[in-house]
N, C-alpha and C positions, 0 to 999 in steps of 0.2 A: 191489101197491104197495110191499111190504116188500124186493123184489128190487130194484126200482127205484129206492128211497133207499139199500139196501145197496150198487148199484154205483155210484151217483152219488157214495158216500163215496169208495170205493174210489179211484174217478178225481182226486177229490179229493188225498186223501193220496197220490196218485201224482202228479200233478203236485207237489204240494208238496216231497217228495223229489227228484224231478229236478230241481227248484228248486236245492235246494240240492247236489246235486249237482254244477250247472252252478256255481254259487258257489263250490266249491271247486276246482274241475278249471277253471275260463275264469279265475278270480282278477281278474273285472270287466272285462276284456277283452272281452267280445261281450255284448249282449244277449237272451240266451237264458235267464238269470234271470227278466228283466221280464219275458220271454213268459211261460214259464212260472208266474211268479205269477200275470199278468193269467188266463190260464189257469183259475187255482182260483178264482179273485174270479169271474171267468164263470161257469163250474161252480156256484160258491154260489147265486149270486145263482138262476142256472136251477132249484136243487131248493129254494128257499125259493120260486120262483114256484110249480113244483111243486104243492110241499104247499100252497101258499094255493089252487089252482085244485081241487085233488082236495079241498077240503075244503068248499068252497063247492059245487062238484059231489055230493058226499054220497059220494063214492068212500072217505072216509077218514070215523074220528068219533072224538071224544076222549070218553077212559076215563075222565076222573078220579084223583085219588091214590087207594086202595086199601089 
């Protein structure tokens, strides 16, 4: 489960980058930002479903502060 929220991040801050990426190289000109943002908001929204299902599932359990 640990590799799974690690490359889900991953994808994450990688679309976000290429976000802005396109935001500096297209200078509003094509919509390839909005993809790309809608992009991470998907992404998000997919690993907070994630971890709400692996945790009802008993895949995952929380620690506590420590």
């Amino acid at each position: 489960m640990k590799i799974i929220v690690a490359i889900a991040f991953i994808l994450i801050i990688g679309s976000l980058g290429s976000a802005l990426f396109y935001l500096m190289r297209d200078k509003g000109q094509s919509n390839r930002t909005v993809h790309a943002l809608a992009l991470r908001v998907g992404l998000s929204i997919v690993l907070f479903a994630l971890i709400l299902i692996a945790y009802k599932l008993g895949w995952i359990a929380p620690t506590g502060i420590r």
